[in-house]
C-alpha positions in Angstrom: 7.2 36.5 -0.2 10.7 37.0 0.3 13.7 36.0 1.4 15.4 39.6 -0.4 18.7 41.1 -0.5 18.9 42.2 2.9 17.9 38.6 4.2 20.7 37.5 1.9 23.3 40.2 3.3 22.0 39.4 7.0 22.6 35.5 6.3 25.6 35.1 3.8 27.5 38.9 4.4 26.9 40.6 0.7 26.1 44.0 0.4 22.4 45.3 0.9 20.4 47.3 -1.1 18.9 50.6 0.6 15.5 50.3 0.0 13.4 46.7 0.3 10.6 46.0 -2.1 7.7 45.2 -0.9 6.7 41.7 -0.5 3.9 40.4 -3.0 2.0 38.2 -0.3 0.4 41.0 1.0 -2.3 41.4 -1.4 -2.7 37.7 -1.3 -6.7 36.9 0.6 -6.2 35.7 3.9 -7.7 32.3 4.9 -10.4 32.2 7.7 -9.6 33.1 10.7 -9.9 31.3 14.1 -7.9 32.9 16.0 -7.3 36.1 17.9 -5.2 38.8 16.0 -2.0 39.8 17.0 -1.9 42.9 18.9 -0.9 45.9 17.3 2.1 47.3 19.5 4.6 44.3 18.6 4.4 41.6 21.2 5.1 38.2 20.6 2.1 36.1 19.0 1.7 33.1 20.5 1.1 29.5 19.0 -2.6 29.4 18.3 -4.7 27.4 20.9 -7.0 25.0 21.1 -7.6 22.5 18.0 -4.6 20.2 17.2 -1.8 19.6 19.5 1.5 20.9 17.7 3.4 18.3 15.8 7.1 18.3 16.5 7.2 16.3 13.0 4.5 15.2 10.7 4.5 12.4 8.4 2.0 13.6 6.0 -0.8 15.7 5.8 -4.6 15.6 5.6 -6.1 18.4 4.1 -9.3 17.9 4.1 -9.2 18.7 7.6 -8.1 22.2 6.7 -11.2 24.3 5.8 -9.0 27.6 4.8 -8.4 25.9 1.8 -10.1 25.8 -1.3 -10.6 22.5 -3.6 -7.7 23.5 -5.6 -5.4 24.2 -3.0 -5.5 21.2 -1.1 -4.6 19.4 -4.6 -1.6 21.8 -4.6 -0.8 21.1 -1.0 -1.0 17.1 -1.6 1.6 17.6 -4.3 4.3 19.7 -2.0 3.0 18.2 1.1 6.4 16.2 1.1 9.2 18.6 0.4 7.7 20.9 2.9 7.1 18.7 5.5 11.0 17.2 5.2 12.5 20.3 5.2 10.6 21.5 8.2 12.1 18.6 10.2 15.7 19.2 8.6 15.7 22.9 10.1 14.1 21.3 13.4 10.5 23.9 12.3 7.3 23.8 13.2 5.8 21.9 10.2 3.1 23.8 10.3 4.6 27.5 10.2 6.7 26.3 7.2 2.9 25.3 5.0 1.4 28.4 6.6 4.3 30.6 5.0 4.2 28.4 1.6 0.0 29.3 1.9 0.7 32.5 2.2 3.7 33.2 -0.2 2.8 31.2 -3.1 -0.7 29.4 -2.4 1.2 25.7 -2.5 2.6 26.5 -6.4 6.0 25.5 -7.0 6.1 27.0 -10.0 4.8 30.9 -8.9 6.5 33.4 -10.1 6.9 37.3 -8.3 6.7 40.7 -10.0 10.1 41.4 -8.5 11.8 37.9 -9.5 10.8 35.7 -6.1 10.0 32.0 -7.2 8.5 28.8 -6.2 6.9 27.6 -3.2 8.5 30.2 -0.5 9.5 33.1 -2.9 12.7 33.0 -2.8 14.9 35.9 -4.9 17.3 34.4 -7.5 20.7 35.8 -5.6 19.6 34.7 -1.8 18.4 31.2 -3.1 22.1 30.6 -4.9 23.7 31.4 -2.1 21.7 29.5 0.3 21.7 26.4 -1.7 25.1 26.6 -2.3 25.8 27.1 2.1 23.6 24.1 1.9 25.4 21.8 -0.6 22.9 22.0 -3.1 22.6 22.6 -6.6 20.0 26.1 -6.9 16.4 25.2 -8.7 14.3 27.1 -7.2 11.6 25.7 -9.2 12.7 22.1 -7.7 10.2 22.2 -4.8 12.0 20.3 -2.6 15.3 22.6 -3.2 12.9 25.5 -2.4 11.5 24.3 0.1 15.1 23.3 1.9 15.9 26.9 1.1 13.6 28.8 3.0 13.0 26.2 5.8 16.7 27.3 6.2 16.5 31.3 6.2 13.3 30.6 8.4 15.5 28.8 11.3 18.1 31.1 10.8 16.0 34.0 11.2 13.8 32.6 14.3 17.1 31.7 16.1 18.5 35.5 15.5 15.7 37.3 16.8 13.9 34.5 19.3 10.4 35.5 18.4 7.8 34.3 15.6 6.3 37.6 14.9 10.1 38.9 14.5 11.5 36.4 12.5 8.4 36.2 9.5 8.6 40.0 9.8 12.2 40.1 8.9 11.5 37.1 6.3 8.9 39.5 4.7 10.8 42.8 4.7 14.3 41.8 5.9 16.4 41.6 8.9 16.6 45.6 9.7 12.4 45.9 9.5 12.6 43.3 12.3 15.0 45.7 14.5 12.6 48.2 13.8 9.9 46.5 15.1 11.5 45.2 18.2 12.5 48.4 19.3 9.2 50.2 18.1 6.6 47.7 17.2 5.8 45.4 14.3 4.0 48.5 11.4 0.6 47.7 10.1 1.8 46.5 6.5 4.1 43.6 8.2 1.5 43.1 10.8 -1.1 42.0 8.2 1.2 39.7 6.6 2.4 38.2 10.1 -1.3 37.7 11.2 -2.3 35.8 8.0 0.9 33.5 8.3 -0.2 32.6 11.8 -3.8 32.9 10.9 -2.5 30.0 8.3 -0.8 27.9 10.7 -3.4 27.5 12.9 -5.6 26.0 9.8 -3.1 23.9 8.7 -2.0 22.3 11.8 -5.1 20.8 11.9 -4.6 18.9 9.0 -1.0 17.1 10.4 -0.9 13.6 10.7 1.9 13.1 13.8 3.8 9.5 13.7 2.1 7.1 16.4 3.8 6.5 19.6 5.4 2.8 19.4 3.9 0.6 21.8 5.8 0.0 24.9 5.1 -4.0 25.1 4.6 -6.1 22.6 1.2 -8.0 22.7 1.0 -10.9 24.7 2.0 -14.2 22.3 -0.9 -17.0 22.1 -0.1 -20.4 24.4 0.5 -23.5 22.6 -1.1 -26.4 24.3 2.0 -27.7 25.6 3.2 -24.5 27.0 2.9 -24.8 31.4 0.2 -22.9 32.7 
């Protein structure tokens, strides 16, 4: 759920804490899966295949064409559909990762609350989400969802560009920056491995339900002849 201290300290230099507390999506029911898991030893998970073609950058979503989700989350999902999808092309993200994470962190409710003080949509903590906002220009509400959403689109980017690999960077948005070290030095642990496999689990569900913008047409159509026009 997280983006916690030691995301903030990895991001915006402040002090970290020494231990990380655990992130509350991991007791959260994974949607169906169709796809292969990830393997166990740490390697980079690959984009799911088959279905959809990715979507560089949606314009709005379909969820009925997403059959991980239940009656009540696809009303959820219409009603953040929006903030998510315009922060994912903001931080130049998959759209799909970004509503796989929001699935996963908060089940689509901007208004979900953690144990540990997480909130809204991506479960961002109250310190990281000021600072972030503020890096961003933005007033902090993490309730808003499209501040929220802005938010962790950001840490997201950042973190994918750091460490160059999907599994990596959701690790380290889960349990920080240093669990991501770990586990590209000695594999991705089976806690963070569960919450990494239903993210992607996730996204390959929801990028079914993308609607990509239509290719202009290369040629206007042909104009009708008037009957004076020359043959």
């Amino acid at each position: 759920m997280l983006a916690r201290r030691l995301l903030l300290a990895a991001l915006v230099g402040l002090p970290t804490a020494p231990n990380r507390p655990r992130s509350q999506a991991t007791d959260a029911p994974a949607p169906t899966a169709h796809e292969r898991p990830p393997s166990a030893d740490g390697d980079t998970i690959p984009h799911p295949s088959g279905g959809a073609p990715p979507c560089d950058v949606a314009r709005r979503i379909d969820p009925a064409r997403a059959p991980c989700l239940s009656a009540h989350e696809r009303a959820r999902l219409v009603r953040v559909s929006d903030p998510l999808l315009d922060a994912a092309a903001e931080a130049s993200l998959d759209p799909a990762l970004l509503l796989a994470v929001a699935f996963v962190e908060s089940r689509f409710d901007p208004r979900a609350r953690g144990p540990r003080g997480a909130r809204g949509l991506l479960q961002i903590m109250p310190r990281t989400g000021r600072a972030v906002a503020r890096a961003l220009g933005r007033r902090y509400r993490p309730l808003d969802p499209r501040t929220n959403a802005a938010v962790g689109a950001h840490l997201l980017r950042r973190l994918l560009d750091r460490f160059g690999r999907t599994d990596l960077a959701l690790v380290a948005y889960n349990r920080g920056p240093a669990a991501a070290v770990r586990a590209a030095r000695a594999g991705v642990g089976p806690r963070a491995h569960r919450y990494v496999d239903r993210v992607l689990t996730a996204r390959s569900c929801l990028a079914a339900a993308l609607v990509c913008p239509r290719a202009p047409n290369p040629l206007p159509p042909p104009a009708a002849r008037g009957p004076d026009d020359p043959k």
